[in-house]
BALUMPA-623822 format. One record per residue (C-alpha): residue in one letter; z, x, y. Coordinates in steps of 0.2 Angstrom, whole numbers, plus 2048, in hexadecimal, padded with zeros to 3 digits. Example, Ala and Ser with C-alpha at 12.3 -4.5 7.8 and 13.67 -1.06 7.14 Angstrom:
2
A82783E7EAS8248447FB
END
This chain:
486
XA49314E35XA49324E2CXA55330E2EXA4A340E30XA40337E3EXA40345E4EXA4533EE5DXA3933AE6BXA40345E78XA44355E6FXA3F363E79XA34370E75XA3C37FE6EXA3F38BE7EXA3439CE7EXA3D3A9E73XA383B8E7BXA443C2E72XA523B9E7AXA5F3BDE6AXA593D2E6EXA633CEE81XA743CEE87XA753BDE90XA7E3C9E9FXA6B3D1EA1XA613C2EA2XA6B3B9EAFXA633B6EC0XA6D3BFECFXA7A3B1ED8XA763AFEEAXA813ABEF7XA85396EF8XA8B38CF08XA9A383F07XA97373EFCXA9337EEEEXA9538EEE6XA8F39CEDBXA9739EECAXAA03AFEC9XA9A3BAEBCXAA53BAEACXAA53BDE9BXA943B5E92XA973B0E7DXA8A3BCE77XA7F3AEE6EXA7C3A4E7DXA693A9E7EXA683A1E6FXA6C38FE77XA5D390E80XA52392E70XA57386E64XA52372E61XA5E367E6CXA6635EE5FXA6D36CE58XA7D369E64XA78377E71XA8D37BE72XA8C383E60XA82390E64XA9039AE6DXA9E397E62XA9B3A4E57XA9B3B3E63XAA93ABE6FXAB93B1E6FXAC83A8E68XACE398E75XADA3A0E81XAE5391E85XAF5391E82XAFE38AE73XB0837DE77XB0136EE84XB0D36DE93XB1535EE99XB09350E9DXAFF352E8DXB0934BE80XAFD33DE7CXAF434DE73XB03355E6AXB03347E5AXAF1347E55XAF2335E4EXAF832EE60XAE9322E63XAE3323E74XAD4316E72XACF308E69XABC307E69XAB62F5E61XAC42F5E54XAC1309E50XACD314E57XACE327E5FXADD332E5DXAE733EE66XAE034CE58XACD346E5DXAD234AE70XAD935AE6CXACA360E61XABB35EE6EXAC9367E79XAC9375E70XAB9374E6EXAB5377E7EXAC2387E81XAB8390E73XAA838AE77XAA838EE8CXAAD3A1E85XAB93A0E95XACD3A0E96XAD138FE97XAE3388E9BXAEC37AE95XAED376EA5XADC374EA8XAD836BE96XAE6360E9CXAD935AEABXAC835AE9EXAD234EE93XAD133BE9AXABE33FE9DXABE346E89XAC3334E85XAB632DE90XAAA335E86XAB1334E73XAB0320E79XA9D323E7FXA9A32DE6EXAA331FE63XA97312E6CXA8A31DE68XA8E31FE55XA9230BE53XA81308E59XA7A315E4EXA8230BE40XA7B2FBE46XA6C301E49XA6C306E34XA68319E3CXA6C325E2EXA71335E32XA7333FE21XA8034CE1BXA6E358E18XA6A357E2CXA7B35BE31XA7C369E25XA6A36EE28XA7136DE3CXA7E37AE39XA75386E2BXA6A387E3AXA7538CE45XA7F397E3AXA6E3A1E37XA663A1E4AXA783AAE4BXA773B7E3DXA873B0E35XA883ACE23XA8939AE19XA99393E1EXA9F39EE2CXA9C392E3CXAAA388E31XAB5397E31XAB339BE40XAB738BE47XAC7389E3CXACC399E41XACE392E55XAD4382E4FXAC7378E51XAC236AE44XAAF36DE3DXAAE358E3DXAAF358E4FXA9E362E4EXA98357E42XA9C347E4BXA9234FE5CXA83352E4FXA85340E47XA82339E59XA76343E61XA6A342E53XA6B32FE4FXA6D32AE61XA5D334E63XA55327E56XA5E319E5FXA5531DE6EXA4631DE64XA4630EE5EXA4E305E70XA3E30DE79XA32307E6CXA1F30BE74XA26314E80XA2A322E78XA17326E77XA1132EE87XA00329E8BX9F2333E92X9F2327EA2XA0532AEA6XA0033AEA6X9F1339EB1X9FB32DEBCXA0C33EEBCX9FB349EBFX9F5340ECFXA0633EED7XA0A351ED5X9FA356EDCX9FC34AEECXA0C355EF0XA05367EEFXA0E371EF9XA1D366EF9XA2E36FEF0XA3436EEDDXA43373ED5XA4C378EC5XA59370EC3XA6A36FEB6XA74360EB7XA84359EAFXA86345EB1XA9733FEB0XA9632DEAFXAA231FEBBXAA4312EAFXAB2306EBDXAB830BED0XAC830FEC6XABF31EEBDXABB325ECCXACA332ECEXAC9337EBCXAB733BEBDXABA344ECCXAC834EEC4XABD354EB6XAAE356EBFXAB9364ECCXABF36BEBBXAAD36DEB3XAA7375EC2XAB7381EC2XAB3387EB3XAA1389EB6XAA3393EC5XAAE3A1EBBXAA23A3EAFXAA0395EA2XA8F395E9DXA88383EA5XA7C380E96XA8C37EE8BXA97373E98XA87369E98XA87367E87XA9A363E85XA9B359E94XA8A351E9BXA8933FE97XA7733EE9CXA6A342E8FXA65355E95XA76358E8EXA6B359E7DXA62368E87XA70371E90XA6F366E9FXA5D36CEA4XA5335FEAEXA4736DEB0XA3936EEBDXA3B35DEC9XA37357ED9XA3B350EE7XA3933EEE3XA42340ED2XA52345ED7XA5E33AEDEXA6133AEF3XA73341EF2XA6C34EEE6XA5D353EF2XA67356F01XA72362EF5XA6436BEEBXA5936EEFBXA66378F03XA6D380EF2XA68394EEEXA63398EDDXA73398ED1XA7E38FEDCXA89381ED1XA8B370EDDXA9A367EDFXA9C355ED9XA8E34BEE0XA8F339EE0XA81330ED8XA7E31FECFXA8A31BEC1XA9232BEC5XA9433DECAXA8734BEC7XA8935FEC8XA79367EC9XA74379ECAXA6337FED2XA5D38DEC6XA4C38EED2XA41388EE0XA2C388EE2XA20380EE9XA16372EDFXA0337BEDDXA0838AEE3XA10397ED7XA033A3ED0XA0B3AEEC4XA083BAEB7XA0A3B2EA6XA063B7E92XA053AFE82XA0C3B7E75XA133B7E62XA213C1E59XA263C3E48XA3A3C3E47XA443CBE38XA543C6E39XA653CFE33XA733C7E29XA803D1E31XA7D3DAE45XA753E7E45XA7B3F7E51XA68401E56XA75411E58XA7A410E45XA71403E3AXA75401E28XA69407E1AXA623F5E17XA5F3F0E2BXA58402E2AXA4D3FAE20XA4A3EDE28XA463F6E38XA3A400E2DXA323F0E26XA2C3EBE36XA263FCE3DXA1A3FBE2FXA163E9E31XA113EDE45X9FF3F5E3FX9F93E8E35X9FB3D9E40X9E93D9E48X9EA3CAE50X9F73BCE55X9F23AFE47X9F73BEE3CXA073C0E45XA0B3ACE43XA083AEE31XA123BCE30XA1D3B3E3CXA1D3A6E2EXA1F3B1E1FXA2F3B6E27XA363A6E2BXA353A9E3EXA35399E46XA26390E50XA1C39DE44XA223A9E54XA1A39FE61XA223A5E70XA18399E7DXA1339FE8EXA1E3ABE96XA1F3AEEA7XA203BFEAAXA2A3C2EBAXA383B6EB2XA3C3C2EA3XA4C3CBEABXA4D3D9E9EXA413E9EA8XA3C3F0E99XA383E2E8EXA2D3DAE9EXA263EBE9FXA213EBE8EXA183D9E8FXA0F3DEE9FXA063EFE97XA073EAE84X9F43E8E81X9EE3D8E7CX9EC3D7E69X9F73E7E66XA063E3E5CXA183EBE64XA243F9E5FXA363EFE55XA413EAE61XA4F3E8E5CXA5E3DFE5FXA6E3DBE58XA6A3CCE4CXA583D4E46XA463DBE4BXA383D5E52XA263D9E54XA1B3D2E61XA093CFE67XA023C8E79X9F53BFE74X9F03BCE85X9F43C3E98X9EF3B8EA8X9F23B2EBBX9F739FEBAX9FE392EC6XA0C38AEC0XA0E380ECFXA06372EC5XA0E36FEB2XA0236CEA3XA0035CE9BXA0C361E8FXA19361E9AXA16353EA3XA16349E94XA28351E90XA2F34DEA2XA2833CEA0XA2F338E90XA41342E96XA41335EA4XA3E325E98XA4D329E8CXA5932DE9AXA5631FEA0XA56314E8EXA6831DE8AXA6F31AE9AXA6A307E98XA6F307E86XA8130EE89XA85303E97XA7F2F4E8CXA8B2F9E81XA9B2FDE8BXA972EDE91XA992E2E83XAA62EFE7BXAB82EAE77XAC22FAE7DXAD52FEE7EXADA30DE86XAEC312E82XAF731FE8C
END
């Protein structure tokens, strides 16, 4: 299969309504108070590029995204007692099929994780992550050796495409995501090997689900019909984190982690990025986001939690099949009942190599800013503004999608969409990594109690490869040959 075949499932790119112009701390939803068997995550410092997880392609490794803004890893220097399986990095700690995983490949995703979560993480507490960080450098080595049998070619060019893209999304120049993660001690191959996976077991899954990757107009007639006959009934959105119970005997492990995952969450950690580190489930690709669900879709134990959960609360460890699930309710409606106000609209984006302060910008982003006042009165219309859009190299040609209005937490910038008139192209706004223009193109009531056919064929299509990459991998834990070592 070629190499630069796109995965199946890859999600559409997430509106970008000038999410990289707000401070993640404005944008998020108000916590409200949880019963006991689960809590709210206490407010605490965000890493500043987090908004741009939410808009970039999945396979990108959603955890980069925020390593450039977060602070240096806070844990301490020297692992205590009890972690000396990670002090010599070539101590092996797994054999997986006659290929083996060192102490030093441990201690890398570790890290990892302290710089990725932005939080203070302890040794202590990466001490407790660390038998389920083997459990999942085994899962990713399956993963690889399948991709090798499978002749799926990830190339040098896709990976390095992969991180150029990040590098730019977050203003920083050629070379500087590999600085910065020197700088924190953290290996750049251990990106490069969560790259190498995701992107060739996305092609893996390809191939294993054959026809079925192709959604037909009767399996979404047949999703149609089933959401119409429960009109009325409840829906939710929901984030999950799946941590997989291979044996009885990885029970207490799995629990261990699972506590420590959700401790993190709940001061602050930003639950996209844990998703991404730590999720063995497919929706890992996509921060963890099941998105809109029903009912029937989510597992009983999972039900009984979610129905009772407030909006940002963080579960704890719910026992599912094959494992252990954290999930977080990000909203409730009612299926065929939630009229809002929605637009369409389209932006043209400039970006900045370097931030860009609005109280004191330097002669060339003065420029810049300049630039695109003078571009604002010649965009007439919103094909001009994608071919502007273009021009710039704004991605999507600056399609932002549907947007719901009462969802854009910012006052002003919501204002702004609600009275801009339709057509009319906007004043810059401008943010730290550049300046946009933008243009409604259209302003409506719509119920969105009832998805389009669009994204019905995506939940469709989500649900397939879950379930072919849970298959896949237990097929091949199952024939493996694997040696754990203490």
């Amino acid at each position: 299969m070629p190499s630069d075949t796109p995965p199946p499932f890859a999600p559409q790119t997430i509106v970008e309504i000038c999410a990289t112009m707000l401070p993640f701390s404005a944008r998020r939803p108000a916590r409200a108070a949880a019963p006991p068997h689960f809590a709210t995550r206490r407010p605490g410092p965000t890493p500043l590029l987090m908004p741009l997880l939410l808009l970039v392609p999945a396979l990108l490794v959603p955890a980069l995204l925020v390593l450039a803004a977060a602070p240096p890893a806070r844990a301490q220097a020297h692992p205590p007692a009890g972690a000396a399986a990670v002090q010599d990095a070539s101590h092996i700690v797994a054999i997986v099929n006659g290929q083996v995983i060192t102490a030093g490949d441990v201690a890398n995703r570790r890290r990892l994780f302290a710089l990725s979560t932005g939080q203070p993480v302890t040794q202590d507490v990466l001490a407790r992550l660390t038998p389920q960080i083997i459990r999942q450098l085994i899962d990713e080595k399956l993963r690889l050796q399948e991709i090798e049998r499978r002749h799926v070619v990830v190339t040098a060019r896709e990976i390095a495409q992969a991180i150029g893209e990040v590098e730019q999304r977050n203003g920083m120049a050629q070379g500087a995501l590999r600085q910065r993660l020197a700088a924190d001690g953290v290996s750049l191959q251990t990106l490069i090997d969560q790259m190498r996976v995701q992107i060739g077991w996305g092609q893996v899954l390809r191939q294993a689900l054959g026809s079925q990757a192709d959604v037909t107009p009767a399996d979404i007639k047949l999703q149609q019909d089933q959401l119409k006959s429960e009109i009325g009934q409840p829906e939710f959105e929901v984030g999950e984190i799946f941590i997989p119970i291979g044996a009885p005997s990885q029970t207490a492990d799995a629990t261990r982690f699972a506590d420590t995952v959700i401790q993190q969450l709940r001061t602050g950690a930003p639950f996209p990025v844990v998703a991404a580190q730590f999720s063995q489930s497919q929706t890992a690709l996509q921060g963890g986001d099941l998105g809109w669900v029903q009912a029937a879709q989510l597992d009983p134990a999972v039900l009984r939690v979610v129905q009772e959960m407030p909006p940002g609360a963080i579960s704890n460890p719910i026992p599912v099949a094959g494992g252990l699930s954290i999930v977080t309710l990000r909203a409730k409606r009612v299926i065929g009942r939630d009229p809002a106000m929605v637009v369409q609209a389209r932006q043209v984006f400039l970006r900045v190599p370097t931030p860009l302060d609005p109280a004191n910008p330097t002669p060339a982003q003065r420029a810049l800013i300049d630039r695109a006042r003078a571009l604002g009165p010649t965009l007439k219309s919103c094909d001009a503004v994608s071919a502007a859009a273009k021009e710039a190299g704004t991605p999507n040609g600056g399609d932002l999608g549907t947007i719901r209005l009462d969802t854009v937490a910012v006052p002003a910038l919501r204002q702004m969409m609600s009275t801009l008139a339709v057509g009319t192209a906007s004043q810059p706004l401008i943010a730290n990594d550049g300046v946009a223009v933008m243009m409604v193109c259209s302003r409506g009531q719509q119920d969105l109690g009832i998805p389009d056919q669009k994204e019905l064929a995506t939940r469709i299509l989500n649900d397939r490869v879950e379930l072919a990459s849970r298959r896949l991998i237990r097929d091949l834990e199952r024939r493996a040959m694997i040696e754990r070592r203490s």
